[in-house]
PAZAPA-4460 file (N, C-alpha, C; in steps of 0.05 Angstrom, whole numbers, plus 32768, in hexadecimal, padded with zeros to 4 digits):
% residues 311
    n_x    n_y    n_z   ca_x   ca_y   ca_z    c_x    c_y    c_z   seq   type   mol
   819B   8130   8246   819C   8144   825A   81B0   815A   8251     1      X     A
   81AB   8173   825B   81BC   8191   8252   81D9   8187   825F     2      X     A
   81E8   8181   825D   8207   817C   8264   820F   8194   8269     3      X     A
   820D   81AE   825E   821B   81C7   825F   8207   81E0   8251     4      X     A
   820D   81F4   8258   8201   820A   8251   8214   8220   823D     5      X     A
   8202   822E   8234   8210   823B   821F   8215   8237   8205     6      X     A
   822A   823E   81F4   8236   8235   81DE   8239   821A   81DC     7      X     A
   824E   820C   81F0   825B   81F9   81F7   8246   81E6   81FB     8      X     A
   8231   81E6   8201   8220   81D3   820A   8221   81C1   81F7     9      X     A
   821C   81A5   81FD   820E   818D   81F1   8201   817B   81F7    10      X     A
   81F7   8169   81F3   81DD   815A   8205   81E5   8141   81F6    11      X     A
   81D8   8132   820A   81D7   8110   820B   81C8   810F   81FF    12      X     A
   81C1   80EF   81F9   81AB   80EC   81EC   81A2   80E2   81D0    13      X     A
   81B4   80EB   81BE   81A8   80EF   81A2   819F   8105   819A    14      X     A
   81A4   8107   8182   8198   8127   8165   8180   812A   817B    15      X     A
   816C   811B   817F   8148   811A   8186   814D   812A   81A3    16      X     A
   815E   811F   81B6   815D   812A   81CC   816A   8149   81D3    17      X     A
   8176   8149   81C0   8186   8161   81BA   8177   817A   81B6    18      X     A
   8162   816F   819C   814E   818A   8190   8139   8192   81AC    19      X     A
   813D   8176   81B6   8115   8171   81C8   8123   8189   81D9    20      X     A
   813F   818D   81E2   8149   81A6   81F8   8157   81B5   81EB    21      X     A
   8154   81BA   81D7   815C   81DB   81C8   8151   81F3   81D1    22      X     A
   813D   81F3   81DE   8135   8208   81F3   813D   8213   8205    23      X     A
   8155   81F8   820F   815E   8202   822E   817C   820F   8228    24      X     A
   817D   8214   820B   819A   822C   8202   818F   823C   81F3    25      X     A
   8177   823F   81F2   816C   8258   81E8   816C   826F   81F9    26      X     A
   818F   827D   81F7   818F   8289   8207   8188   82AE   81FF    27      X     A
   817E   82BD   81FD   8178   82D3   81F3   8194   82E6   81F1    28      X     A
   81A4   82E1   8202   81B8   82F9   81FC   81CB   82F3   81EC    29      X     A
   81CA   82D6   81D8   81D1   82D4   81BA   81C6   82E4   81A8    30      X     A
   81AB   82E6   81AA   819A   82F0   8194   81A1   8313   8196    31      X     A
   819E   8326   81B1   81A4   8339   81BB   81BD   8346   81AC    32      X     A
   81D5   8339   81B3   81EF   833B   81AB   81F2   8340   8190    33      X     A
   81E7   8327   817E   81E7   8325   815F   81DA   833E   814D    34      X     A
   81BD   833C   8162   81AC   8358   8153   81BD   837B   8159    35      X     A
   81CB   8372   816F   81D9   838B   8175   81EF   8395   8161    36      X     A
   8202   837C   815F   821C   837A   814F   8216   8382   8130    37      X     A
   81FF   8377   812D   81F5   8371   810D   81EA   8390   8108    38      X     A
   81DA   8398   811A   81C7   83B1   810D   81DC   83C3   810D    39      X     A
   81F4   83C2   811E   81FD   83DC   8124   8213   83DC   810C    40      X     A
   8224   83C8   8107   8239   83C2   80FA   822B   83CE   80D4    41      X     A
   8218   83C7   80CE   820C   83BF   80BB   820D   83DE   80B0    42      X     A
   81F5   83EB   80CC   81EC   8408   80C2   820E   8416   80C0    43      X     A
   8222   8411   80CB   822E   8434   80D1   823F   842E   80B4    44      X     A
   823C   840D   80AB   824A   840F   8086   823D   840E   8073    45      X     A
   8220   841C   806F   8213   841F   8065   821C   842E   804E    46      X     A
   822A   8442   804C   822E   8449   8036   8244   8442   8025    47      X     A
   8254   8436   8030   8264   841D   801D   8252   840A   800F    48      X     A
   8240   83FD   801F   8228   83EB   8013   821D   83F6   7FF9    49      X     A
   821F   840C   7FF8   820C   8427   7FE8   821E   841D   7FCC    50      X     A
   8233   8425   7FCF   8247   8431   7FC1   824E   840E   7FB3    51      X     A
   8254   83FB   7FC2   8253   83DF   7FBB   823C   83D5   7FAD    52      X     A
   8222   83DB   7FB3   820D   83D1   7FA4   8210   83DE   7F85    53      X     A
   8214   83F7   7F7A   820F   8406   7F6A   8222   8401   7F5A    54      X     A
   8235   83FB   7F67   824E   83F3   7F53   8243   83CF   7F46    55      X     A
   8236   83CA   7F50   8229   83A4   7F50   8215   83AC   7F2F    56      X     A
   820C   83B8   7F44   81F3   83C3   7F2F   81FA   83CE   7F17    57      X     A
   81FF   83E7   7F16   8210   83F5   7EFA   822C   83FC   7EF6    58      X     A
   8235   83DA   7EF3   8259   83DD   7EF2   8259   83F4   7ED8    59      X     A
   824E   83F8   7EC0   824E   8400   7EB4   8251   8427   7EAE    60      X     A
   8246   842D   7ECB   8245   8449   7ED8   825D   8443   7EEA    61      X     A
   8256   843A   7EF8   8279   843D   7F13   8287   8429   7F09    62      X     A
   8298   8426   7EF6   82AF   841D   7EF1   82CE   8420   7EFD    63      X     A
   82CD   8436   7F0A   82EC   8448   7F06   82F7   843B   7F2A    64      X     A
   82E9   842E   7F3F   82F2   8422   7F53   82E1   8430   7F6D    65      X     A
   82E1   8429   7F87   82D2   8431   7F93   82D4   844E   7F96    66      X     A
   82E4   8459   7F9B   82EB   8475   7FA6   82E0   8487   7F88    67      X     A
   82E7   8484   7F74   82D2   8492   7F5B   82B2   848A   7F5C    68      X     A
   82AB   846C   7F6B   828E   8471   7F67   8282   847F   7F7B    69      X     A
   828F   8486   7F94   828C   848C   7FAF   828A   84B6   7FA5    70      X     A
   829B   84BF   7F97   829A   84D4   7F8A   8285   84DE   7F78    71      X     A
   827D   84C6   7F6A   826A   84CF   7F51   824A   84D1   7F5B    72      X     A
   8247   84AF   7F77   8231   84BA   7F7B   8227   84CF   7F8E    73      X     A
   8242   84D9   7F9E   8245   84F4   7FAA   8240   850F   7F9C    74      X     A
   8241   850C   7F81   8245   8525   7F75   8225   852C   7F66    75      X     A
   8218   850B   7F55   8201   8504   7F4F   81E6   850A   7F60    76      X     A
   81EC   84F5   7F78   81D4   84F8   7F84   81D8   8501   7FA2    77      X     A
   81E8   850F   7FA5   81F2   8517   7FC8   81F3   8505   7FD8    78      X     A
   8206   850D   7FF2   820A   8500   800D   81FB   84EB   8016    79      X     A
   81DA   84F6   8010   81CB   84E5   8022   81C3   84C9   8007    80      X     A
   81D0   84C5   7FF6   81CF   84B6   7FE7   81E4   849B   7FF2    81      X     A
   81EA   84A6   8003   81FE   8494   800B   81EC   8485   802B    82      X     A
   81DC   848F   8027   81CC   8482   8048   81B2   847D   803B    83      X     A
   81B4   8470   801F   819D   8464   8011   8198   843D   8020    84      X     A
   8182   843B   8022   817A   8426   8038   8185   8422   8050    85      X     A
   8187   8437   8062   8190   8432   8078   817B   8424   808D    86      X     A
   8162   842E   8084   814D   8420   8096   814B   8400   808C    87      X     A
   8148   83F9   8079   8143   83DC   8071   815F   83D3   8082    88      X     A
   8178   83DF   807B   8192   83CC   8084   818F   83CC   80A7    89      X     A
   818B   83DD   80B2   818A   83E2   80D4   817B   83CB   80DE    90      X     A
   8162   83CD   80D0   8145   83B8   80D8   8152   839E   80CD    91      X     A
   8155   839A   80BE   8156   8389   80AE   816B   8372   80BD    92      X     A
   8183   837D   80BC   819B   8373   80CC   819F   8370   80E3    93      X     A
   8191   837E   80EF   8181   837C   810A   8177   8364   8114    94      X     A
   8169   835F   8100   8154   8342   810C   8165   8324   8102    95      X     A
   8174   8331   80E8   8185   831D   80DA   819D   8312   80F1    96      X     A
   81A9   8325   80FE   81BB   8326   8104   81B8   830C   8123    97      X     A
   81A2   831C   8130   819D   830D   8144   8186   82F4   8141    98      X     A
   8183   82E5   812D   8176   82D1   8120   818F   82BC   811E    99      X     A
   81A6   82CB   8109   81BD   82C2   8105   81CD   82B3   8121   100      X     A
   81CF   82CA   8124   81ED   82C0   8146   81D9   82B6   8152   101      X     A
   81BF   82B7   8156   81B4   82A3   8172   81B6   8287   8166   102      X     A
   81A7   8285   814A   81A4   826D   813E   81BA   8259   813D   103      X     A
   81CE   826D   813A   81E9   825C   812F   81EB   8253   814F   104      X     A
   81F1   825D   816A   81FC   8252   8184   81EF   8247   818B   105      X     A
   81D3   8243   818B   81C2   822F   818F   81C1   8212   817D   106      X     A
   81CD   8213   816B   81CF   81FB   8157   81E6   81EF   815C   107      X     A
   81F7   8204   8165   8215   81F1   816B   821B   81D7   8177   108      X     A
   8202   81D9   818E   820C   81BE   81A3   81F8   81B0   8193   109      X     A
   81E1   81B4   8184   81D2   819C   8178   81D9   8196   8163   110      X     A
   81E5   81A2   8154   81FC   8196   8137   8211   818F   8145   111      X     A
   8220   8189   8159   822B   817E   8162   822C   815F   8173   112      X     A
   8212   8165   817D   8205   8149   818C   81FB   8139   8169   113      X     A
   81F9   813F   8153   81F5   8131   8146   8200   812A   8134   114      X     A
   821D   8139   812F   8234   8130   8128   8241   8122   813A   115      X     A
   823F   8112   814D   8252   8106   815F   8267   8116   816F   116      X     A
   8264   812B   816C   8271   8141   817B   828E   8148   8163   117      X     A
   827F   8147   813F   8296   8151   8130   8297   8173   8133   118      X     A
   82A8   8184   813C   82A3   819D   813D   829F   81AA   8124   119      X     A
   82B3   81A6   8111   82AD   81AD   80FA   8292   81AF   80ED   120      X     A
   828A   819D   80E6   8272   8197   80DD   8261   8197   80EC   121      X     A
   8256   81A9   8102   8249   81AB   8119   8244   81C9   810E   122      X     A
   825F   81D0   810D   825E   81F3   8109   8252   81F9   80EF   123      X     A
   825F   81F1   80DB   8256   81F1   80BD   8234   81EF   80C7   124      X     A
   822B   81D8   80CB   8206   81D4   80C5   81FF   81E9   80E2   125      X     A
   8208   81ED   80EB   81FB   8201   80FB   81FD   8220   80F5   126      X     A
   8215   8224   80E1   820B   823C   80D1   81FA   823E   80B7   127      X     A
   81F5   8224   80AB   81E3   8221   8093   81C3   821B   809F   128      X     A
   81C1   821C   80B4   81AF   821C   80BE   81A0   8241   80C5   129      X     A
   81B6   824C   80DB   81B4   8264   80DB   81B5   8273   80C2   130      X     A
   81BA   826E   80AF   81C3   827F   808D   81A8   8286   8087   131      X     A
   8198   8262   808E   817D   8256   807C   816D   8276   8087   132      X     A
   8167   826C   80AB   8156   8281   80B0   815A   82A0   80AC   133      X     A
   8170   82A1   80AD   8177   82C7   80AB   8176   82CD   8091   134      X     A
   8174   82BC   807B   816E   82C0   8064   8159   82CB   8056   135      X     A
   8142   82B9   8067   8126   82BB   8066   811B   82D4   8073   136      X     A
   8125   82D9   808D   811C   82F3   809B   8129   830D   8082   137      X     A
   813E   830A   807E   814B   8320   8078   8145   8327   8054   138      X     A
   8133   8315   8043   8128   8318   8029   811C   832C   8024   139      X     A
   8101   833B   8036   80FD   8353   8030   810F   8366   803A   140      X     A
   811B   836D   8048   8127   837F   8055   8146   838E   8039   141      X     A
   814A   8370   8029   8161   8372   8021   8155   837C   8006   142      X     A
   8136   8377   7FFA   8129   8375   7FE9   8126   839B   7FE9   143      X     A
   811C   83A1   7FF8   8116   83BE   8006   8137   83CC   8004   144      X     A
   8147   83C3   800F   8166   83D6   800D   8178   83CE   7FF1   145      X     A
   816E   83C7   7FDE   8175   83BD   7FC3   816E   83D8   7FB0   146      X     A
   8151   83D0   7FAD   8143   83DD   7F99   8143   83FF   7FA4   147      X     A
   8148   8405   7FC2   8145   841B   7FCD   8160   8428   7FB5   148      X     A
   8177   8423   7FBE   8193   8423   7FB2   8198   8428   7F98   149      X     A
   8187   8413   7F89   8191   8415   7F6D   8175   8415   7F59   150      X     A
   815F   841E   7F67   813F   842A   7F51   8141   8442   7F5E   151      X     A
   8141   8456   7F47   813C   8473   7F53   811C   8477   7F58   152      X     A
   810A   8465   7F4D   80ED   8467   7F58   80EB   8468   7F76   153      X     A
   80FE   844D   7F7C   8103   8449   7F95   8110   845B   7FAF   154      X     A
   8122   8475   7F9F   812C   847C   7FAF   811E   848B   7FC7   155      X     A
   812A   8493   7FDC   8121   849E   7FEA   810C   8495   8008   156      X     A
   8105   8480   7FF8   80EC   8470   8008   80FA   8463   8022   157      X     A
   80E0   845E   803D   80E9   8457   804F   80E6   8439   8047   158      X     A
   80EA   842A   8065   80EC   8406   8064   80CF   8404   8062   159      X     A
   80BD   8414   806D   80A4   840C   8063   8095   840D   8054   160      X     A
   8099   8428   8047   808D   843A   8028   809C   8424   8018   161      X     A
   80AF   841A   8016   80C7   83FF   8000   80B3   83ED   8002   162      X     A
   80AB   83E0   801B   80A8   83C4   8017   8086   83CA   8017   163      X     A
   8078   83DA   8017   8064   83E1   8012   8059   83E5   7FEF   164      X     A
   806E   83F2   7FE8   806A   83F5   7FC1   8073   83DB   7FB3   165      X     A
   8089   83CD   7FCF   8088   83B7   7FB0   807C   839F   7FBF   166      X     A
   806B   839D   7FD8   8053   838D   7FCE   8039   8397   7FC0   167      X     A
   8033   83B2   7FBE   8025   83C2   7FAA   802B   83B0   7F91   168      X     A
   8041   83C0   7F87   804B   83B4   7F6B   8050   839A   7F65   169      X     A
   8058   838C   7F73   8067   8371   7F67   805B   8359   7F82   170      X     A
   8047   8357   7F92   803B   834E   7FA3   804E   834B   7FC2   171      X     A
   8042   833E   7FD2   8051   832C   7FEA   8066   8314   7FDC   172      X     A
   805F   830A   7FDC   8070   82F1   7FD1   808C   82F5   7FCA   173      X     A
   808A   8312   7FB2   809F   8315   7FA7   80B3   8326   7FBB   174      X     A
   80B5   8326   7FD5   80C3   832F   7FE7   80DD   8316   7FEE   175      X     A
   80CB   8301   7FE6   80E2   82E9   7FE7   80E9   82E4   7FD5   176      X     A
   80DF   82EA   7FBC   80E9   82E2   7F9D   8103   82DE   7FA1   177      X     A
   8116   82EB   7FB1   8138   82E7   7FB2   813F   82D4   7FBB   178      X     A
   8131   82C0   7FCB   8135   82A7   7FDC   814D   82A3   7FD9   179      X     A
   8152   829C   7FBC   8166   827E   7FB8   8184   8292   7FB8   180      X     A
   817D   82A9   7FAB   818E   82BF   7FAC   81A1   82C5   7FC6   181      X     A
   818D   82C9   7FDD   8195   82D4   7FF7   81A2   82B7   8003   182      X     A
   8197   82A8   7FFD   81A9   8287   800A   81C1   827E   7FFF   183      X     A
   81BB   8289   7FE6   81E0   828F   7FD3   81F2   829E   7FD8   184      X     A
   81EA   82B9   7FEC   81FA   82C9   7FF7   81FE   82C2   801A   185      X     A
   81E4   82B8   8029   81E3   82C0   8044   81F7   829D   8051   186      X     A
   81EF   8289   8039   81F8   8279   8050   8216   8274   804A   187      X     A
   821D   8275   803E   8245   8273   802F   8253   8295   8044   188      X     A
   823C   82AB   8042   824C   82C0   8056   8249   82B5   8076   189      X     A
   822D   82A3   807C   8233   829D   809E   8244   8288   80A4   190      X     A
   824C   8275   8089   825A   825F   808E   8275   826D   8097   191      X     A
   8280   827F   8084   8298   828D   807E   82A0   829D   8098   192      X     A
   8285   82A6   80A2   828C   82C0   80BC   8290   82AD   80D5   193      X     A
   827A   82A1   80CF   8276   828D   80F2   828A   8283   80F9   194      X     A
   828A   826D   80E2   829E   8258   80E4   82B9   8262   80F1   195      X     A
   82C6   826C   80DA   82DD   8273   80DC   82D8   8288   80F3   196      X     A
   82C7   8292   80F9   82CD   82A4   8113   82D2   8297   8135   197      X     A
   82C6   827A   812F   82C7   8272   8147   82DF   8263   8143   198      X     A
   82E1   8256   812A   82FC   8248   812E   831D   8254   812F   199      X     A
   8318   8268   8124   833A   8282   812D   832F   8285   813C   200      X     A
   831E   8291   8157   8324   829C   816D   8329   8280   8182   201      X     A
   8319   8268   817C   8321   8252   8190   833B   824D   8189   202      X     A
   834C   824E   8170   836A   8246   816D   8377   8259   817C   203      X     A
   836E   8272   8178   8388   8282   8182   837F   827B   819F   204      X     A
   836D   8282   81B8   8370   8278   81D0   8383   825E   81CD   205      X     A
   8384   824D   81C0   8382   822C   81BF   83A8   8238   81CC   206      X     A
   83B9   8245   81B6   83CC   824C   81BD   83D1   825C   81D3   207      X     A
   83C2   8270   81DD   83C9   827C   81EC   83D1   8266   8208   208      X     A
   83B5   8256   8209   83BD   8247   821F   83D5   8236   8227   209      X     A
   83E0   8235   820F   83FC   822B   820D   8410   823A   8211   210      X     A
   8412   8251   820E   8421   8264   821C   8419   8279   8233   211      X     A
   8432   8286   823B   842D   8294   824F   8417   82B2   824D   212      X     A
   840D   82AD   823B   83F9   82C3   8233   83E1   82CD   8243   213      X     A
   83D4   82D6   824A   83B1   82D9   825A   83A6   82DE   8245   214      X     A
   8392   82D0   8245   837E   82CE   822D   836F   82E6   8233   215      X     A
   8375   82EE   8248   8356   8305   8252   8364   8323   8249   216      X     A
   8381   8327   8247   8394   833A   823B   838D   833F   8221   217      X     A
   8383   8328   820D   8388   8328   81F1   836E   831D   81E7   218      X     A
   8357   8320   81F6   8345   831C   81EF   8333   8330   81CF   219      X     A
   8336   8342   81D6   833A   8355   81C6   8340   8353   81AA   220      X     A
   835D   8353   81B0   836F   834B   8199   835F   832A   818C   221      X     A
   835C   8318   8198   8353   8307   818B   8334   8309   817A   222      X     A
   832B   8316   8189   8307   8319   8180   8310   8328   8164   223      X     A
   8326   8341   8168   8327   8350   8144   8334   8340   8138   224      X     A
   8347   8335   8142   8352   831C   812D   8349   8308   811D   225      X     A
   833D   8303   812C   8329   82EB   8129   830F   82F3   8115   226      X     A
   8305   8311   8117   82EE   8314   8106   82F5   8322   80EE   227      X     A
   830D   832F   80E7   8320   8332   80D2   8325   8315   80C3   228      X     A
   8328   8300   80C9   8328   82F2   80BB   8317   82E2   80B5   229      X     A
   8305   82E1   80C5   82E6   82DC   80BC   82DA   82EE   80AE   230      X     A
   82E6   830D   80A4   82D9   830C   8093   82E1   830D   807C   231      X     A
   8302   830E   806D   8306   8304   805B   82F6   82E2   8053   232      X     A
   82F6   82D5   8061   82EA   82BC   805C   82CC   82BE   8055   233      X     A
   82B7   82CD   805F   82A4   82D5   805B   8296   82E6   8039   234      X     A
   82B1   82F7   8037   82B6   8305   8023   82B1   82F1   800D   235      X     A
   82D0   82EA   800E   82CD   82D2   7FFA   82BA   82C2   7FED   236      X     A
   82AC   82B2   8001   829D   8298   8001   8282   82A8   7FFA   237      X     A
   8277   82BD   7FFC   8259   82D0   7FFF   825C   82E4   7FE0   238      X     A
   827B   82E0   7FD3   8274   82FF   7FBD   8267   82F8   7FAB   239      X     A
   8260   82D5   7F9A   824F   82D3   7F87   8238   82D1   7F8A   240      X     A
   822D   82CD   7FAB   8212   82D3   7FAB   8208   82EF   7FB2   241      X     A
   821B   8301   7FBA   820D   8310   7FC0   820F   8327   7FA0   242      X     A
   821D   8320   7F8C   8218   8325   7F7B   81FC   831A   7F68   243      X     A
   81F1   8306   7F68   81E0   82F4   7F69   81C7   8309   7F71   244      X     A
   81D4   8319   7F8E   81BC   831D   7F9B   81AE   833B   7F96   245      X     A
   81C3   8343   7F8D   81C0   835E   7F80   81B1   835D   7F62   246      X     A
   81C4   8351   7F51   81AB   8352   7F3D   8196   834B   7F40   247      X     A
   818C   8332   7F4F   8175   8330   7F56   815E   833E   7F5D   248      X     A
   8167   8355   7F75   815A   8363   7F7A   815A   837A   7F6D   249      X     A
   816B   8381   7F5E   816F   839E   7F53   8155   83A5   7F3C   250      X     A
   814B   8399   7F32   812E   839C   7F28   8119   8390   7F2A   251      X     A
   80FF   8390   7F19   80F3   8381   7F16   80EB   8376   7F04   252      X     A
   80FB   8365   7EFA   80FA   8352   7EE6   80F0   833C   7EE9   253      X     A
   80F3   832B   7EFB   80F0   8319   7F09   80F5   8302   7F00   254      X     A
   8110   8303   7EF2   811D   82EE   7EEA   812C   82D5   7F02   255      X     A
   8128   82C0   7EFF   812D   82A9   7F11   814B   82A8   7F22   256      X     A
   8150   829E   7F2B   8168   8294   7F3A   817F   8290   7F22   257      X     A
   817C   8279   7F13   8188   826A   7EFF   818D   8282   7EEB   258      X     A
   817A   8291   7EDD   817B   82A1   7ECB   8184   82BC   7ED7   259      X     A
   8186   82C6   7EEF   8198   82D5   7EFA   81B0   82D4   7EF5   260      X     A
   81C2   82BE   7EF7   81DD   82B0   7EFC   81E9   82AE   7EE0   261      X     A
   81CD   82A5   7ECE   81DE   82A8   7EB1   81DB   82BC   7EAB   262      X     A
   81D0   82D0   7EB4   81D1   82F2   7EAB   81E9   82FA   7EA8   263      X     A
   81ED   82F6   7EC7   820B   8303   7ED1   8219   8301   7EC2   264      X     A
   8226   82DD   7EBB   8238   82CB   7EB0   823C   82DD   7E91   265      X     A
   8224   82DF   7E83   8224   82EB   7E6A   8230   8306   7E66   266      X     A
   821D   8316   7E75   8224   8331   7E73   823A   833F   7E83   267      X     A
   8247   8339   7E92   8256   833D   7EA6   8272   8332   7EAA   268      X     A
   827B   8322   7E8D   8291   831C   7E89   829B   8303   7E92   269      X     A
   8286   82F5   7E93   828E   82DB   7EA8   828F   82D3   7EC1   270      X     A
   829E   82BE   7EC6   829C   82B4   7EE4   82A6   82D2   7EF0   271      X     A
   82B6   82E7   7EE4   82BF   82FF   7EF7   82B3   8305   7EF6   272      X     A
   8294   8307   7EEC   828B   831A   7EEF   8276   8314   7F0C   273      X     A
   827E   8302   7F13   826F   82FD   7F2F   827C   8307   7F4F   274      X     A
   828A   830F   7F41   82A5   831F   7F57   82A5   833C   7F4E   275      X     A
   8290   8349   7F40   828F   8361   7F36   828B   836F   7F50   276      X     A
   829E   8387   7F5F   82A0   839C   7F7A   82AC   838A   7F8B   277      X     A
   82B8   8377   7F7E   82C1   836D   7F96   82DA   8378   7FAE   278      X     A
   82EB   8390   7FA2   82F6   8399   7FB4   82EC   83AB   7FC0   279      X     A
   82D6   83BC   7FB7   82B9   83C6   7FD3   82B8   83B4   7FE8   280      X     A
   82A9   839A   7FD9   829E   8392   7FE9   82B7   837F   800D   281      X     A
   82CC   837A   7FF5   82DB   8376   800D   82E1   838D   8027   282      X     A
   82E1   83A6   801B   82E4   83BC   802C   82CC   83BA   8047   283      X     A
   82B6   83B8   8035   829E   83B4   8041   829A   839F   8057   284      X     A
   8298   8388   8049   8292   8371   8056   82B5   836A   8070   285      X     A
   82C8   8371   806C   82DC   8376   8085   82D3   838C   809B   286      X     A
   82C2   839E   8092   82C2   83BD   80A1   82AB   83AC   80B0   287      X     A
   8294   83A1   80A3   827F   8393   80AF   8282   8383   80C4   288      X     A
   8290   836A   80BC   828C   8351   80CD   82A5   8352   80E0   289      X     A
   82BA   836D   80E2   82D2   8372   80F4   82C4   8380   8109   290      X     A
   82B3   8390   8106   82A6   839B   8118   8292   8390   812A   291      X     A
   8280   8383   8113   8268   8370   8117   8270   8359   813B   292      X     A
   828D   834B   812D   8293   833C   813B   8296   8347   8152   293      X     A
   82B1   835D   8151   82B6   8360   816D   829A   8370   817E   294      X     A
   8290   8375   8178   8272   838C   8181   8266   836A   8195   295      X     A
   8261   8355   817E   8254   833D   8189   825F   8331   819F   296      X     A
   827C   8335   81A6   8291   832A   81BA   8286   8337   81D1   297      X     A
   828E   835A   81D1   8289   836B   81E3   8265   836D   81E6   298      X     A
   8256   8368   81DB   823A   8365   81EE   8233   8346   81F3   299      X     A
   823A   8332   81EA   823D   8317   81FA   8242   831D   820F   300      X     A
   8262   8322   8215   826C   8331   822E   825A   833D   823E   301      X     A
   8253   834C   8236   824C   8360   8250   822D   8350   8256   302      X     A
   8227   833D   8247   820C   832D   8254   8210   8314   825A   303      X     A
   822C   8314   8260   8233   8303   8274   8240   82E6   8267   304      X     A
   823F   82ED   8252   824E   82CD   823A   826E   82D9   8235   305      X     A
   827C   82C0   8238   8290   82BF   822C   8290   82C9   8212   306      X     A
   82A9   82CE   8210   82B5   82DB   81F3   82BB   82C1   81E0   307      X     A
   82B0   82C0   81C7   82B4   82AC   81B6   82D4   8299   81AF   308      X     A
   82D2   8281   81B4   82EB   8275   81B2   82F6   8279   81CD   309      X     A
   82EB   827B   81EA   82FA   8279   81FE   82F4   826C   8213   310      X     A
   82E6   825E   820A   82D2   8240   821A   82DA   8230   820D   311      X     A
***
C-alpha cells in the first residue's frame, strides 16, 4: 500500500509491490519542473557550451584558455556562432531534463523499498536509472548539437534539417551510435547532480532544525548552496565522458566506444587528456546545474511540492 505521497513516499510490500504502484507517484509536476529547469538553464549557456565543445574538439586551434577561444571564434565566425545548436540543446534538454527529475523522484521510494530503506543506495540506483533513460532520449538531440558546432557542413542547420542529413547520410541507427558514450557522460553527471543535490540540501535543513533558524528564511540560500555543490560534483564525476562524448560525435568516422577512449588516451596526452576544457566546462557545468537547480526548487514550488531536502 502507498504509505505516503510524493518524494518521500514508500510502500509495503516488497520491490514487486512497489513497481505494481509506481503509477500512483507518477506525479507530472516532476517531469514539468525538470523540463522547465533543464530547457531553460541549458539554452541561456549555450554559448559557453559552444566555446567548451570547440575547445574539446580542436584543442589544437583554441589552445590559449577560454576567454581567447571565446575571442577567436567571435572574430572567425561571428556572434551568432556562439548560438550554434541552440535548437537541438532547448528540445533536447527539454525532454532530457524532465525524463531525468521525474524518473529520478519516482524511483526514489522504489529503490528504496528495495534497498530496505538504504537511502544511499536508493538514491545512487535511482539516478542510474534516470541517467539510463535521459541518455537514450537525449542521443539524437546531442548527436544534432555536436556535429552542428564542430562540422562546418553542418553549420547553420536547424534540429530538423541536422537530424534529417544525418539520417540521410549515416542512417537512423547511427543517431544512437553514441549510446555507450552518452551513458559515460549522463549517468556519473545525474549521479553527481542528484545525489549530492538532495543530500546537501537535506543536511543543511537537517541543521537548521537544530537551531534557531526557519528553514523557510533560508530556503533559498540552501537550494543555491546546495546546487553549487552539486555541481562541482557533477563536473567532476561527467568530464571523461563527456569528453568521450564529443569526440564521438564530432565526426563521422564511426569509430567504437573502446577505440574512441584510446584515441583520446593517445593523441591527447593521456589520462589529461580526458579533462581537456575542463576549466570551461566547470564554468559551464556550475552556471548550468546552479541555475538548473534552483529554477527546479522554484517551479516544484509554485506546483505545490516542497523544496528539495525539506521533507
Amino acid at each position: 500500500a502507498l504509505l505516503a505521497t510524493g518524494p518521500a513516499a514508500t510502500f509495503a510490500g516488497g520491490p514487486a509491490a512497489a513497481a505494481a504502484n509506481a503509477s500512483k507517484v507518477l506525479d507530472y509536476r516532476f517531469f514539468v519542473a525538470g523540463g522547465v529547469c533543464a530547457a531553460t538553464s541549458h539554452g541561456i549557456t549555450t554559448p559557453i557550451d559552444v566555446v567548451k565543445t570547440k575547445m574539446q574538439a580542436q584543442p589544437e586551434v583554441y589552445n590559449k584558455g577560454m576567454s581567447a577561444a571565446t575571442l577567436s571564434i567571435l572574430k572567425d565566425e561571428g556572434p551568432s556562432a556562439l548560438l550554434g545548436g541552440l535548437g537541438p540543446t532547448v528540445v533536447g534538454y527539454g525532454i532530457e531534463g524532465a525524463m531525468k527529475f521525474g524518473i529520478y523522484e519516482i524511483m526514489k521510494p522504489i529503490m528504496a523499498d528495495a534497498f530496505d530503506g538504504n537511502t544511499a543506495i536508493a538514491y545512487i540506483f535511482a539516478s542510474i536509472i534516470a541517467g539510463g533513460v535521459a541518455s537514450i532520449l537525449l542521443c539524437p538531440m546531442e548527436s544534432a548539437r555536436i556535429r552542428v558546432v564542430t562540422d562546418q557542413d553542418y553549420k547553420g542547420l536547424g534540429l530538423i534539417q541536422c537530424l534529417a542529413r544525418l539520417i540521410k547520410e549515416d542512417s537512423f541507427a547511427s543517431l544512437f551510435g553514441g549510446i555507450f558514450a552518452m551513458l559515460s557522460k549522463q549517468v556519473p553527471y545525474t549521479i553527481g547532480k542528484q545525489v549530492s543535490f538532495d543530500v546537501v540540501a537535506t543536511f543543511l535543513y537537517g541543521i537548521m532544525a537544530n537551531t534557531d533558524l526557519k528553514a523557510t528564511d533560508l530556503k533559498w540560500f540552501v537550494s543555491l548552496l546546495s546546487a553549487f555543490v552539486a555541481s562541482i560534483f557533477a563536473c567532476i564525476t561527467s568530464q571523461p565522458g563527456d569528453m568521450i562524448l564529443t569526440e564521438t560525435y564530432k565526426s563521422s568516422s564511426g569509430a567504437g566506444f573502446f577505440a574512441v577512449i584510446n584515441d583520446i588516451y593517445k593523441t591527447k596526452g593521456g589520462a589529461s587528456g580526458f579533462f581537456t576544457g575542463v576549466g570551461a566546462r566547470i564554468i559551464h557545468v556550475s552556471s548550468i546545474i546552479t541555475s538548473q537547480l534552483v529554477i527546479y526548487d522554484i517551479v516544484k514550488q509554485a506546483l505545490g511540492l516542497p523544496a528539495t531536502g525539506s521533507h
